[in-house]
N, C-alpha and C positions, 0 to 999 in steps of 0.2 A: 218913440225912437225905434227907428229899421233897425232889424238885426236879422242878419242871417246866420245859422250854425251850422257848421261840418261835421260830423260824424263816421267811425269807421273804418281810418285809416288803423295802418296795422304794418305789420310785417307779415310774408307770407311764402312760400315756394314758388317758384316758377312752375306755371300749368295751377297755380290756386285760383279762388276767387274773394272777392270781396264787394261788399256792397257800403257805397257810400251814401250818406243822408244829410241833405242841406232843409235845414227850419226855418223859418222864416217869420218872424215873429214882429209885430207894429205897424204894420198891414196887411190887407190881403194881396197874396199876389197872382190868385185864378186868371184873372187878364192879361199877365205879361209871361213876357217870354224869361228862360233863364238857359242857365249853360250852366257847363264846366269847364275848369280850366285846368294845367298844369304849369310847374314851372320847377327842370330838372335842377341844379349846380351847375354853375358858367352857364346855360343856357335861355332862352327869352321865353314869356311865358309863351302858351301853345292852347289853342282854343281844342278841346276835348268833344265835346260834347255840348247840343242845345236842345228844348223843346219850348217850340208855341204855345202860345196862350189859349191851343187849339188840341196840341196833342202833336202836330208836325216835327220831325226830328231831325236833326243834323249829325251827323258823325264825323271823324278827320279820319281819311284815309288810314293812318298809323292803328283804328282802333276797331274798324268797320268791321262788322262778324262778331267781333269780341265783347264790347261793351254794348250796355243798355242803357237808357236814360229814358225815366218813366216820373207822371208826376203825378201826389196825391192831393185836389185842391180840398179837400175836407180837410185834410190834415197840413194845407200851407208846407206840404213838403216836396221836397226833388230828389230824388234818387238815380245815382250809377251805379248799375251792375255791372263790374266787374270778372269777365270769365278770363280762361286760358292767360296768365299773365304773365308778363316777359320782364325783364332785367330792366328795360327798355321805360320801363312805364314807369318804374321809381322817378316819386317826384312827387312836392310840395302838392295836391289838389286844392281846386277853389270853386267854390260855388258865388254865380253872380246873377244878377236881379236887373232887366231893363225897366223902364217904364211903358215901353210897349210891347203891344203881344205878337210881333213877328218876329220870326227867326235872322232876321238882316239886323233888328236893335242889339241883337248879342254880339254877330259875329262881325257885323261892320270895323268897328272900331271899339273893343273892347276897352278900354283904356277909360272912355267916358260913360260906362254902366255907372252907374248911382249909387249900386249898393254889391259889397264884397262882402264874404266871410274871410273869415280868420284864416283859413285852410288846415286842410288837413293831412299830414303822413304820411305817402305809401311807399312802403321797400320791398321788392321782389327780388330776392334771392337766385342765384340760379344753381 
């Protein structure tokens, strides 16, 4: 069975940082691509963050400068670094798993990715 886990949400100050950590456990996922997502109250989720099966990265305007997304495939893990954070950013996070390893399988049409985590919590204070 896929599972992916989130890690790392938190509350925090505005201008903090945080690092989130998606695991992935019931296969490997060194060959595919994965993202991040978000999704505030009343609003629709919002693609965050992706990296290729390659190491190629994508950012949303909203986060460019600010956030990192790096992946560890010895450890089947995804990571967002989180710097300088705004009011703006509070919001459910999600880590998602395509079955292939470009950056267009995450962000095309996220809705039909394979494999979601639970999400996880961030609230930026201001």
């Amino acid at each position: 069975q896929v599972q992916l886990v989130e890690s790392g949400g938190g509350l925090v100050q505005a201008g903090g940082s945080l690092r989130l950590s998606c695991a992935a456990s019931g296969r490997t996922f060194n060959s595919y691509a994965m993202g991040w997502f978000r999704q505030a109250p009343g609003k629709e989720r919002e693609s965050v963050a992706a990296i290729s099966w390659s190491g190629g990265a994508y950012y949303a305007d909203s986060v460019k400068g600010r956030f990192t997304i790096s992946r560890d495939n010895a450890k089947n893990t995804v990571y967002l670094q989180m710097n300088s954070l705004k009011p703006e950013d509070t919001a459910v996070y999600y880590c998602a798993a395509s079955n292939q390893g470009d950056l267009i399988s995450v962000l095309a049409v996220p809705r039909r990715l394979p494999y979601w985590g639970q999400g996880t919590q961030v609230t930026v204070s201001s």
